[in-house]
PDB file of N, CA, C, O and CB in Angstrom:
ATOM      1  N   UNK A   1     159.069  92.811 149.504  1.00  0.00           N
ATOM      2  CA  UNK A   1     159.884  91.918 148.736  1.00  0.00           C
ATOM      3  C   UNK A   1     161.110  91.491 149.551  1.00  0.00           C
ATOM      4  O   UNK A   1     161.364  90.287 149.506  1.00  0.00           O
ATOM      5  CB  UNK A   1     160.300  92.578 147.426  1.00  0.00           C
ATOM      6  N   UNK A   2     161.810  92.168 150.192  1.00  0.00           N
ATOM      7  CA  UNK A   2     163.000  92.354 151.032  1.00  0.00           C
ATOM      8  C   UNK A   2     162.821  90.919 152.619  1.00  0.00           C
ATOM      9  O   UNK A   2     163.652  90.290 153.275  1.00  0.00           O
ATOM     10  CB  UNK A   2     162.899  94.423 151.628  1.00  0.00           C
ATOM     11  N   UNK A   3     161.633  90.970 152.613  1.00  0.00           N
ATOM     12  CA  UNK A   3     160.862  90.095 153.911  1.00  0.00           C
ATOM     13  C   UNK A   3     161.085  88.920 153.305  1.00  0.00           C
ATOM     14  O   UNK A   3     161.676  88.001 153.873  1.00  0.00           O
ATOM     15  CB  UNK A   3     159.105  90.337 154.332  1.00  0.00           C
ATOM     16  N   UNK A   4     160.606  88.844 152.028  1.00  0.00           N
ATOM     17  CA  UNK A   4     160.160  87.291 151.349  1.00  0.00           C
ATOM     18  C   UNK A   4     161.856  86.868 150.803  1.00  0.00           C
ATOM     19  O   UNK A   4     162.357  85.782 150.509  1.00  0.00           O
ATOM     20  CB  UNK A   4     158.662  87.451 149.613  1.00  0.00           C
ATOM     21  N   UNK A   5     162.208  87.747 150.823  1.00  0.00           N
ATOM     22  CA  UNK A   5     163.958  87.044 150.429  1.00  0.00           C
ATOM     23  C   UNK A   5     164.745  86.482 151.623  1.00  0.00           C
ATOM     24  O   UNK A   5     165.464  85.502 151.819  1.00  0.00           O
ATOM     25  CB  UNK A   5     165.144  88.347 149.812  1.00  0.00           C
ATOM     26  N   UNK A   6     164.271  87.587 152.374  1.00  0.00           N
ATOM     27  CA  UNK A   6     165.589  87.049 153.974  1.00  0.00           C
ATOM     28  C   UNK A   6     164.540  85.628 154.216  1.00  0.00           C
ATOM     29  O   UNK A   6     165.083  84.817 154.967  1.00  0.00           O
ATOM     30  CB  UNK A   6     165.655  88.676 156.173  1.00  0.00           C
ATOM     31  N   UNK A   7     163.263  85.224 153.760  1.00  0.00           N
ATOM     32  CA  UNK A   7     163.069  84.070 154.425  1.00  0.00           C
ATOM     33  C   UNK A   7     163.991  82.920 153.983  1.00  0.00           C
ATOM     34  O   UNK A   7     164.150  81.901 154.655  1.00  0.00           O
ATOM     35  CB  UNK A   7     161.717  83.729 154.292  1.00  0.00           C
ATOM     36  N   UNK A   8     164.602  83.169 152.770  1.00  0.00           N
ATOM     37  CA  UNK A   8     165.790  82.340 152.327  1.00  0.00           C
ATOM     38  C   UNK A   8     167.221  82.348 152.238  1.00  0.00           C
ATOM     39  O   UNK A   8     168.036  81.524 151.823  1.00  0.00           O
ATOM     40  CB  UNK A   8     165.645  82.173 151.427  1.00  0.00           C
ATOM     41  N   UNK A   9     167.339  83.792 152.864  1.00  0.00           N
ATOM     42  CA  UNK A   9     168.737  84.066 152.398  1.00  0.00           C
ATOM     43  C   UNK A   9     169.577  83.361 153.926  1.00  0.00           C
ATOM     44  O   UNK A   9     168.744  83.522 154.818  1.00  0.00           O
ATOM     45  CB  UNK A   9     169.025  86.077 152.017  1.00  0.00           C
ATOM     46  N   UNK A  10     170.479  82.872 154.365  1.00  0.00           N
ATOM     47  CA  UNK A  10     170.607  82.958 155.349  1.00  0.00           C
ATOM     48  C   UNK A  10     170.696  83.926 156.007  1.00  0.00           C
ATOM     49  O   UNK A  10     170.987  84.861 155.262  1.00  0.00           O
ATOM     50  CB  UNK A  10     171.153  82.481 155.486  1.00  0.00           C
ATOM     51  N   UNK A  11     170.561  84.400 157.532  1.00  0.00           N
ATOM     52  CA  UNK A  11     170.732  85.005 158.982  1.00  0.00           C
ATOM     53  C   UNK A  11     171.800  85.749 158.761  1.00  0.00           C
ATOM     54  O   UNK A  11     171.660  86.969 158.843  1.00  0.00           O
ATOM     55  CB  UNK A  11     170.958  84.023 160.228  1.00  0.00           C
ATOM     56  N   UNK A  12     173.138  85.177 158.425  1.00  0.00           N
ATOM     57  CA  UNK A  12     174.181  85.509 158.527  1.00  0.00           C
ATOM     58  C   UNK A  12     174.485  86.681 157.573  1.00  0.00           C
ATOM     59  O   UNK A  12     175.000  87.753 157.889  1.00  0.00           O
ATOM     60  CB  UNK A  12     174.862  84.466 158.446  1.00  0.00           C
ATOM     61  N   UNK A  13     174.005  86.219 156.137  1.00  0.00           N
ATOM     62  CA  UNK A  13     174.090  87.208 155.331  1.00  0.00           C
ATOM     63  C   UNK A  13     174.075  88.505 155.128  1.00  0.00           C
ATOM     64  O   UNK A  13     173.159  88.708 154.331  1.00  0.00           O
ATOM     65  CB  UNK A  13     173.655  87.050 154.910  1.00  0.00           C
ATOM     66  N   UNK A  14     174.765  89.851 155.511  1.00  0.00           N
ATOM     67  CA  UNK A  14     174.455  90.975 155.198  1.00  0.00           C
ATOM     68  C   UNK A  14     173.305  91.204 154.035  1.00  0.00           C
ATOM     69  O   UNK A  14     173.238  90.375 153.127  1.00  0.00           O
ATOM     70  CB  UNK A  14     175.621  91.489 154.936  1.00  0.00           C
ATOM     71  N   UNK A  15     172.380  92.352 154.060  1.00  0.00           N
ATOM     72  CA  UNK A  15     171.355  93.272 152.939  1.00  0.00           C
ATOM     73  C   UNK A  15     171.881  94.355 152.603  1.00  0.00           C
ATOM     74  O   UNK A  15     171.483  95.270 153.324  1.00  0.00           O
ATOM     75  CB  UNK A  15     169.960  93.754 153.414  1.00  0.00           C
ATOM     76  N   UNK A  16     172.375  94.574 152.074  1.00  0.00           N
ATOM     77  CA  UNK A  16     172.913  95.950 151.430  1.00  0.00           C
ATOM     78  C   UNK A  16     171.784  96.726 150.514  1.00  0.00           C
ATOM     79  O   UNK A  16     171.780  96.698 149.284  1.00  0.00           O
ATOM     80  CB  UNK A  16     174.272  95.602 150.411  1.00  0.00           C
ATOM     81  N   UNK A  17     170.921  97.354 151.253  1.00  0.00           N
ATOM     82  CA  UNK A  17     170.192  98.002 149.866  1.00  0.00           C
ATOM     83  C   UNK A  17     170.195  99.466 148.847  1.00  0.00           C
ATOM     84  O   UNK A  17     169.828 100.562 149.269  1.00  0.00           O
ATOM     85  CB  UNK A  17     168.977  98.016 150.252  1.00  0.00           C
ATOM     86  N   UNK A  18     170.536  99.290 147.873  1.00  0.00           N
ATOM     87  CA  UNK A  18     170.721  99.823 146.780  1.00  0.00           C
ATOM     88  C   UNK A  18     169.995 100.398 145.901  1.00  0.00           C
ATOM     89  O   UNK A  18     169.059  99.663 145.587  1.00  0.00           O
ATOM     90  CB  UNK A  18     171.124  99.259 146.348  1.00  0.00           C
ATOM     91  N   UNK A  19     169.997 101.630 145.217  1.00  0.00           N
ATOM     92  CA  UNK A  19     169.424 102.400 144.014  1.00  0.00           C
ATOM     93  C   UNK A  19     167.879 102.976 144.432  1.00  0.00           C
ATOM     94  O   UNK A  19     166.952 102.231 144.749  1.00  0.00           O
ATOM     95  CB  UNK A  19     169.343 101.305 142.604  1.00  0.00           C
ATOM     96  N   UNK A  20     167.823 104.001 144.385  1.00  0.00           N
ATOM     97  CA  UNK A  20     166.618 104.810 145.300  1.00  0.00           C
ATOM     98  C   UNK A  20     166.734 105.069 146.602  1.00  0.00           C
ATOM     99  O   UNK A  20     165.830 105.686 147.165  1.00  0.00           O
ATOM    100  CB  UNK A  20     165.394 104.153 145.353  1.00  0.00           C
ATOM    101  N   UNK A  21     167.767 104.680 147.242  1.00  0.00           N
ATOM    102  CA  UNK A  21     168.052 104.766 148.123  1.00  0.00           C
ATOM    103  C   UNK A  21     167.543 106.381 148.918  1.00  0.00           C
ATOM    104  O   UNK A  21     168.356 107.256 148.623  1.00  0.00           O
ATOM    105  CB  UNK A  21     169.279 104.336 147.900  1.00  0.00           C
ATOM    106  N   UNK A  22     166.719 106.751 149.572  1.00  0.00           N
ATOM    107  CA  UNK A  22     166.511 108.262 149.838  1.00  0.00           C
ATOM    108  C   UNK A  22     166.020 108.574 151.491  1.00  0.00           C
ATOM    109  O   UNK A  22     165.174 107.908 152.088  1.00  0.00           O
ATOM    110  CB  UNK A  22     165.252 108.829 148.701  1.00  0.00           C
ATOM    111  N   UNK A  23     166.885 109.929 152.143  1.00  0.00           N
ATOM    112  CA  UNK A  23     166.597 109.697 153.197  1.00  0.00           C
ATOM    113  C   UNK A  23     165.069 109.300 153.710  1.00  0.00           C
ATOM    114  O   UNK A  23     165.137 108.652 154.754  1.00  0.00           O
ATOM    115  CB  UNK A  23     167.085 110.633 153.658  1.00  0.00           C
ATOM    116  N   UNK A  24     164.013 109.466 153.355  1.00  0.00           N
ATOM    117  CA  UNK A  24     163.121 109.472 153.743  1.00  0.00           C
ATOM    118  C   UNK A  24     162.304 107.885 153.308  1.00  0.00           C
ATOM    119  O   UNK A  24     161.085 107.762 153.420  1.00  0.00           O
ATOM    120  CB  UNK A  24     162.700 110.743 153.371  1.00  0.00           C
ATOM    121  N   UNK A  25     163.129 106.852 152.853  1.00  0.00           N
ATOM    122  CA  UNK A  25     162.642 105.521 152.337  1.00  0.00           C
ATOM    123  C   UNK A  25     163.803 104.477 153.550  1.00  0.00           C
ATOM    124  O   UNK A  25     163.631 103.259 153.602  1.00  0.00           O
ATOM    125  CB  UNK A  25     162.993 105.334 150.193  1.00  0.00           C
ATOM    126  N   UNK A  26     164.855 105.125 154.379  1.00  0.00           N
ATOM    127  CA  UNK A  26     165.680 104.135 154.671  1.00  0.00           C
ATOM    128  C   UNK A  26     164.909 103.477 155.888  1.00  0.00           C
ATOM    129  O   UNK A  26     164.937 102.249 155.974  1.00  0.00           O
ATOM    130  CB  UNK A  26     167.155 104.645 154.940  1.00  0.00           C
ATOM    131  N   UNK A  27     164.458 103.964 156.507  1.00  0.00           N
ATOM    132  CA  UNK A  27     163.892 103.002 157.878  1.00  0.00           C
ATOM    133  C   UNK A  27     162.893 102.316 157.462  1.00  0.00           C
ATOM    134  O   UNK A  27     162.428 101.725 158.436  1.00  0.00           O
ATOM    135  CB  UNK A  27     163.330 103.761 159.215  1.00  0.00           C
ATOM    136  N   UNK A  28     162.071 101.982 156.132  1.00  0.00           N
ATOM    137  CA  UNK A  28     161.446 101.047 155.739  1.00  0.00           C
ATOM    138  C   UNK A  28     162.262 100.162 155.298  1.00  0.00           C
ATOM    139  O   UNK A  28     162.031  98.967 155.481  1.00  0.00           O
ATOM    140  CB  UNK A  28     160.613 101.341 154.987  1.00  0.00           C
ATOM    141  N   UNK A  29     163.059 100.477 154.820  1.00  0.00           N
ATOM    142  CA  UNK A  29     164.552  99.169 154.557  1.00  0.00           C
ATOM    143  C   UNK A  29     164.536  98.449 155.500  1.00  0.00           C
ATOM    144  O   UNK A  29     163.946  97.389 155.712  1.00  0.00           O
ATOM    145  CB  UNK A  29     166.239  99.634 154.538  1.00  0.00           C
ATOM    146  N   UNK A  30     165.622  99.415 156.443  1.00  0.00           N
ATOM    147  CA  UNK A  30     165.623  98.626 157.832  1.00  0.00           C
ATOM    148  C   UNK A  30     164.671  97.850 158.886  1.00  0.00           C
ATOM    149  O   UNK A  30     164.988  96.889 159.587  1.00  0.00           O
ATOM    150  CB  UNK A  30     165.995  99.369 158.489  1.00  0.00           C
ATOM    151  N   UNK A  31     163.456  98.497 158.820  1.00  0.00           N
ATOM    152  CA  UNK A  31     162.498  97.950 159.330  1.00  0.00           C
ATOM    153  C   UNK A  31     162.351  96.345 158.627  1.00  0.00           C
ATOM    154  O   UNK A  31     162.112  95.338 159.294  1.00  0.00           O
ATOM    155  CB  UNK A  31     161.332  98.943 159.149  1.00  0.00           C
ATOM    156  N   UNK A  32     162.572  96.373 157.000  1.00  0.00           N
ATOM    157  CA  UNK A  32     162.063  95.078 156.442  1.00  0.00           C
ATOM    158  C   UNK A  32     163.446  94.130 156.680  1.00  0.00           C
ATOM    159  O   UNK A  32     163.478  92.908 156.543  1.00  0.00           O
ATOM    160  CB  UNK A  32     161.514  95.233 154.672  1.00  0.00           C
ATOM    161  N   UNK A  33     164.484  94.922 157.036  1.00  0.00           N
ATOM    162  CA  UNK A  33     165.457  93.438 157.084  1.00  0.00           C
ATOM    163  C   UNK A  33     166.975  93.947 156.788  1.00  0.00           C
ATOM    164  O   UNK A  33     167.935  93.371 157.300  1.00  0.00           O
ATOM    165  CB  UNK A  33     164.946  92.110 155.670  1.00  0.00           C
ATOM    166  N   UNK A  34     167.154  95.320 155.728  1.00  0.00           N
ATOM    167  CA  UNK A  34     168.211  95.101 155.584  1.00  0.00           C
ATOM    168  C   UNK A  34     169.169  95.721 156.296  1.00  0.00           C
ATOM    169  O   UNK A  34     168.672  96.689 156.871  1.00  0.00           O
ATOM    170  CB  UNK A  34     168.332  95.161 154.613  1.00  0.00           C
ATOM    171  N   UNK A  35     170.733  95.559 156.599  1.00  0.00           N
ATOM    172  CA  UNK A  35     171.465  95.862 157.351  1.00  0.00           C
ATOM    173  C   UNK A  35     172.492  97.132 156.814  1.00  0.00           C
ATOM    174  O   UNK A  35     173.581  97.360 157.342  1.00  0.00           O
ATOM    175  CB  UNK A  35     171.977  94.669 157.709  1.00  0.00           C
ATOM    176  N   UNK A  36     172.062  97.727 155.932  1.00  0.00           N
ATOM    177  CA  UNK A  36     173.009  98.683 155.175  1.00  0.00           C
ATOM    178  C   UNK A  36     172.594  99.268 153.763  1.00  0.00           C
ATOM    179  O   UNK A  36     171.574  98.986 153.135  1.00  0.00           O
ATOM    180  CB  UNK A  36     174.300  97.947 154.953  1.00  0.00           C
ATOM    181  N   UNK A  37     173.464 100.022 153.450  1.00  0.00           N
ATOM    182  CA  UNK A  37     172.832 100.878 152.192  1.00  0.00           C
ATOM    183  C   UNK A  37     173.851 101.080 151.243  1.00  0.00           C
ATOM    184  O   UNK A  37     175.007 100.913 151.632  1.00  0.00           O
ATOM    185  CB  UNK A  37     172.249 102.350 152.574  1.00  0.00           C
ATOM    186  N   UNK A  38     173.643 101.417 150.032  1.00  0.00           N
ATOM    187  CA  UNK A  38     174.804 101.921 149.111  1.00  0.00           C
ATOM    188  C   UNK A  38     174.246 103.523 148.687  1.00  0.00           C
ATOM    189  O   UNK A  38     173.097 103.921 148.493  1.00  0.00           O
ATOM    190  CB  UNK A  38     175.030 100.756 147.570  1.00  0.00           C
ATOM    191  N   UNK A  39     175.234 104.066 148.647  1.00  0.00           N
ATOM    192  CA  UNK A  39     174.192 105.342 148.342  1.00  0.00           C
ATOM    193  C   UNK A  39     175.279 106.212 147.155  1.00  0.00           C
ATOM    194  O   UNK A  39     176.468 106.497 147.018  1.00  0.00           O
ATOM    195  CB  UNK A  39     173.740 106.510 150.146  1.00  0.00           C
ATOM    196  N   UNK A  40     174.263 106.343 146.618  1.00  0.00           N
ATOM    197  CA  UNK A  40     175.264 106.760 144.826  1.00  0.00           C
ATOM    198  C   UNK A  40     174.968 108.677 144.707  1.00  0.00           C
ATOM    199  O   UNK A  40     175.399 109.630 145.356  1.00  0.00           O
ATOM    200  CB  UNK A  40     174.020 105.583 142.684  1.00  0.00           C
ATOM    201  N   UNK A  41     173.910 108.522 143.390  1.00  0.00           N
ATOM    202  CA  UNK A  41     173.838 109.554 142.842  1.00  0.00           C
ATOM    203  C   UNK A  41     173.123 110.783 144.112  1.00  0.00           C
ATOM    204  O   UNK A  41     173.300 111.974 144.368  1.00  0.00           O
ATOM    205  CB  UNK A  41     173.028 109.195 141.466  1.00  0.00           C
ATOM    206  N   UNK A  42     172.367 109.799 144.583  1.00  0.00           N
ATOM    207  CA  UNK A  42     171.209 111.146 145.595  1.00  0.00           C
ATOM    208  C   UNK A  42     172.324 111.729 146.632  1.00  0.00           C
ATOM    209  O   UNK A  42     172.249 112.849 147.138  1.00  0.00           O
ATOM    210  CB  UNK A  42     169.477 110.239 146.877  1.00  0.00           C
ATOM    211  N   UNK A  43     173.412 110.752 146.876  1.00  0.00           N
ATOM    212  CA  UNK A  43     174.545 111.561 147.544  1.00  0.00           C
ATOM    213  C   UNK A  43     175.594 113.054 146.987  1.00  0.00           C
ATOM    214  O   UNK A  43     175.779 114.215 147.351  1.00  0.00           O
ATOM    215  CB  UNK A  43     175.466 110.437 147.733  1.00  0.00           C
ATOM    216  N   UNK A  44     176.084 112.091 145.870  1.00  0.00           N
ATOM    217  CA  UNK A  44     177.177 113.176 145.333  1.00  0.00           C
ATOM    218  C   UNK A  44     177.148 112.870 143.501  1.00  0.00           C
ATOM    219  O   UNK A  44     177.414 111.824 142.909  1.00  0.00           O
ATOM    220  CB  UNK A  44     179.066 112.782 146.194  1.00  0.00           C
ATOM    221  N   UNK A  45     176.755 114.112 142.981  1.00  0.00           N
ATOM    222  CA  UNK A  45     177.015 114.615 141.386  1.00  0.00           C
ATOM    223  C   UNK A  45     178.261 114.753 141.507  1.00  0.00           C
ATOM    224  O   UNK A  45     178.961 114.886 142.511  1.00  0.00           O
ATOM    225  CB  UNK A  45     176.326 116.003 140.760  1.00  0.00           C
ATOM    226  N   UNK A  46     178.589 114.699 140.057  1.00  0.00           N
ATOM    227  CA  UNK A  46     180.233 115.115 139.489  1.00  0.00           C
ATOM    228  C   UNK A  46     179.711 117.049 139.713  1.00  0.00           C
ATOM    229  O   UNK A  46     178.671 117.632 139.405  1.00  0.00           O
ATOM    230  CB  UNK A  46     180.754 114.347 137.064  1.00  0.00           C
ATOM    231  N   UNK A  47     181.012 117.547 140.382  1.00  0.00           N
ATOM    232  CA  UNK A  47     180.449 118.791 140.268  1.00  0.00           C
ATOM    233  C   UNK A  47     180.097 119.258 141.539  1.00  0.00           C
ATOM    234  O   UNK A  47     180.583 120.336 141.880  1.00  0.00           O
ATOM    235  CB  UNK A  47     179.367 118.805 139.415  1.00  0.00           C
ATOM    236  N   UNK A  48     179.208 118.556 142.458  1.00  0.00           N
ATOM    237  CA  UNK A  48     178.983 119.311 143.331  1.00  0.00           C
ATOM    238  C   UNK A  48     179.832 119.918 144.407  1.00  0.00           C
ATOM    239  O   UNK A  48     180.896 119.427 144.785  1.00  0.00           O
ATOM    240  CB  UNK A  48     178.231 118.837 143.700  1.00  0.00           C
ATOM    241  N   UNK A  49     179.167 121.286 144.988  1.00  0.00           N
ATOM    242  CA  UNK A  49     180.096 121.036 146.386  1.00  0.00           C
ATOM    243  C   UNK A  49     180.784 120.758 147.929  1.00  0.00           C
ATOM    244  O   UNK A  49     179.816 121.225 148.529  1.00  0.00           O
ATOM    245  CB  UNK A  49     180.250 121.320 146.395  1.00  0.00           C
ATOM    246  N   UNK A  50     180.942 120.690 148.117  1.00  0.00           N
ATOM    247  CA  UNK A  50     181.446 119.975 149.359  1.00  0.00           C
ATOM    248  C   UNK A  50     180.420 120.666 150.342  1.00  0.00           C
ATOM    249  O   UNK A  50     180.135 120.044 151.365  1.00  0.00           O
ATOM    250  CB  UNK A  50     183.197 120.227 149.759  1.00  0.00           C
ATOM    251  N   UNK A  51     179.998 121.561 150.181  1.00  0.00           N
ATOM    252  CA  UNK A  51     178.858 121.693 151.471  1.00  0.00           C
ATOM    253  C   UNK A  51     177.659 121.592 151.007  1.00  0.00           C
ATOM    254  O   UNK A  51     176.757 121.599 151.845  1.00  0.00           O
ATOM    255  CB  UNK A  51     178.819 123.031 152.295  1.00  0.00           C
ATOM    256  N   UNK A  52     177.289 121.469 149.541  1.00  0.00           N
ATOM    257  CA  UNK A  52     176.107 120.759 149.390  1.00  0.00           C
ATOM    258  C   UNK A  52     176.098 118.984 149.796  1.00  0.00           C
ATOM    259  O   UNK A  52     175.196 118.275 150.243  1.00  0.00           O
ATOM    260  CB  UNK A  52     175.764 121.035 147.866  1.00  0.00           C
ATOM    261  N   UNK A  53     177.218 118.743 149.494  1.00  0.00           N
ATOM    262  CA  UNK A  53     177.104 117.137 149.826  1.00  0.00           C
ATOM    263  C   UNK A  53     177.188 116.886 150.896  1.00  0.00           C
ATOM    264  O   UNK A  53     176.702 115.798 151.205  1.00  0.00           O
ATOM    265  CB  UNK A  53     177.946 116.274 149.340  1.00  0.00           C
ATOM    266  N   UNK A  54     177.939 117.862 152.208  1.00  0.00           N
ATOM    267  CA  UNK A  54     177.614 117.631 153.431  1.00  0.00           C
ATOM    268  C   UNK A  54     176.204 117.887 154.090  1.00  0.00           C
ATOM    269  O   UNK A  54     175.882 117.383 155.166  1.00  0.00           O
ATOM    270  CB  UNK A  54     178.464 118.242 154.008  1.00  0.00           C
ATOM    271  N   UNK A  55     175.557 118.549 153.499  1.00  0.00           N
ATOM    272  CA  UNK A  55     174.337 118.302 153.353  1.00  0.00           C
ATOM    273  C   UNK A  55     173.317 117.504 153.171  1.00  0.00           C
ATOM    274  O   UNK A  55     172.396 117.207 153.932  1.00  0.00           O
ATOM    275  CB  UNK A  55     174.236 118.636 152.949  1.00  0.00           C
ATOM    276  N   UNK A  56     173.550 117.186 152.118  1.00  0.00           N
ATOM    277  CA  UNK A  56     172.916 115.355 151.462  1.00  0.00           C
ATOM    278  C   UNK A  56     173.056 114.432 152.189  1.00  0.00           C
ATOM    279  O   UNK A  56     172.084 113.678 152.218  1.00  0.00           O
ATOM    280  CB  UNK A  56     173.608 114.598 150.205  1.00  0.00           C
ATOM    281  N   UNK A  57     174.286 114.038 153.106  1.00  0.00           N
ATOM    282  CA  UNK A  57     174.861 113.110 153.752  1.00  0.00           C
ATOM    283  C   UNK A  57     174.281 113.792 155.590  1.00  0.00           C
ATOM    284  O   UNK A  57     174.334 113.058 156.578  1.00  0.00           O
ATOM    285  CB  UNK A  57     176.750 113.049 153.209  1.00  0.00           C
ATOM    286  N   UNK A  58     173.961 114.733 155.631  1.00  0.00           N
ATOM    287  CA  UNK A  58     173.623 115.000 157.106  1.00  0.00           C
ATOM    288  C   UNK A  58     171.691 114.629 156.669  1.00  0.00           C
ATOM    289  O   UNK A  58     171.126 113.914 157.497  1.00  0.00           O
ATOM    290  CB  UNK A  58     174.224 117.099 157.805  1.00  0.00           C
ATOM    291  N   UNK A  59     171.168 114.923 155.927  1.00  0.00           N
ATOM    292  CA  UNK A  59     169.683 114.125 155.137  1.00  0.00           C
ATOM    293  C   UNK A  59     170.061 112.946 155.738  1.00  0.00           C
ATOM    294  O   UNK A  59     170.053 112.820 156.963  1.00  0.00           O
ATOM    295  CB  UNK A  59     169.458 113.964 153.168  1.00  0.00           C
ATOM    296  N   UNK A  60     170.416 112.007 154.923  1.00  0.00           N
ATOM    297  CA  UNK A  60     170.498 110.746 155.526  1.00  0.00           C
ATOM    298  C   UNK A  60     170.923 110.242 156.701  1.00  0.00           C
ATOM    299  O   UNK A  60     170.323 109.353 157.305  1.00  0.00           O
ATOM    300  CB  UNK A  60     171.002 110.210 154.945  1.00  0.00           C
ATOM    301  N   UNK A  61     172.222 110.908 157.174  1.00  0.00           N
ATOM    302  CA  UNK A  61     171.709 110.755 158.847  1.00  0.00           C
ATOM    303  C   UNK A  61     170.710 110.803 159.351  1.00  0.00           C
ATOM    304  O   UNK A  61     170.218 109.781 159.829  1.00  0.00           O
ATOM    305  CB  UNK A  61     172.050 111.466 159.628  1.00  0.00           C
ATOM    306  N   UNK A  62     170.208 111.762 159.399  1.00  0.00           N
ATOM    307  CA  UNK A  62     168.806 111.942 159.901  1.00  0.00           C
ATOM    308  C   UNK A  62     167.852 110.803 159.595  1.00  0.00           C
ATOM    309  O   UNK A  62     166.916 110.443 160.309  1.00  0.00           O
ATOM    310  CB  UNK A  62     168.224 113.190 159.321  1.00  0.00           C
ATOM    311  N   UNK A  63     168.346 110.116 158.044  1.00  0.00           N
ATOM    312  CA  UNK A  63     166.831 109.213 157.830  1.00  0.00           C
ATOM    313  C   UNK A  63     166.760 108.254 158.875  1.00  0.00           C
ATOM    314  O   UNK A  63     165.744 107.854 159.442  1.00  0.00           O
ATOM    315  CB  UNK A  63     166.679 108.287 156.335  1.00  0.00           C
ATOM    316  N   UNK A  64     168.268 107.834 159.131  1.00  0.00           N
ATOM    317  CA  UNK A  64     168.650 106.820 160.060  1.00  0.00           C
ATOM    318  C   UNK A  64     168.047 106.798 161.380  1.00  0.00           C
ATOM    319  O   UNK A  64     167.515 105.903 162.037  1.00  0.00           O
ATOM    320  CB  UNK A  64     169.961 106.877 160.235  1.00  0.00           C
ATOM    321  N   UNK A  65     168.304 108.176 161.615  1.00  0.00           N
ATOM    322  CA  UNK A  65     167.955 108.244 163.524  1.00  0.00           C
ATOM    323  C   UNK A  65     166.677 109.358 163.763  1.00  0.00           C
ATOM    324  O   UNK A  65     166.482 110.071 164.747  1.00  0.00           O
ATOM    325  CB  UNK A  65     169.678 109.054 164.656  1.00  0.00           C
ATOM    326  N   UNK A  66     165.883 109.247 162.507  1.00  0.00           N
ATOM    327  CA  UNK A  66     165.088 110.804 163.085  1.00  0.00           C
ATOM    328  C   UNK A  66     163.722 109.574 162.896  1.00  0.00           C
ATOM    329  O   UNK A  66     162.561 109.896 163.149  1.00  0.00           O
ATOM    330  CB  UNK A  66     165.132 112.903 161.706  1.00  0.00           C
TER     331      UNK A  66
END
């Protein structure tokens, strides 16, 4: 879906993609086009703690470059 939009969106335009966002789905993002991510709940609960979420957030590094 992401392919068939940038054929209209302009070049210039940033993709920010959003909601499901999960380490193991982001390089199909990127692969299809988009240039960035928003990343909500799969990051950080009300509550959690700081080394579980450094956790979560070292996940997604990884989705990036592994």
């Amino acid at each position: 879906m992401l392919r068939a939009q940038l054929a209209v969106i302009p070049k210039h335009v940033p993709i920010m993609a959003v909601g499901g966002i999960k380490p193991d789905n982001m390089r199909a993002w990127l692969d299809a086009g988009a240039t960035g991510f928003g990343l909500g709940g799969g990051l950080y609960k009300p509550g959690q703690s700081a080394p579980e979420t450094l956790e979560k957030a070292r996940s997604y590094v990884e989705g990036l470059v592994g």
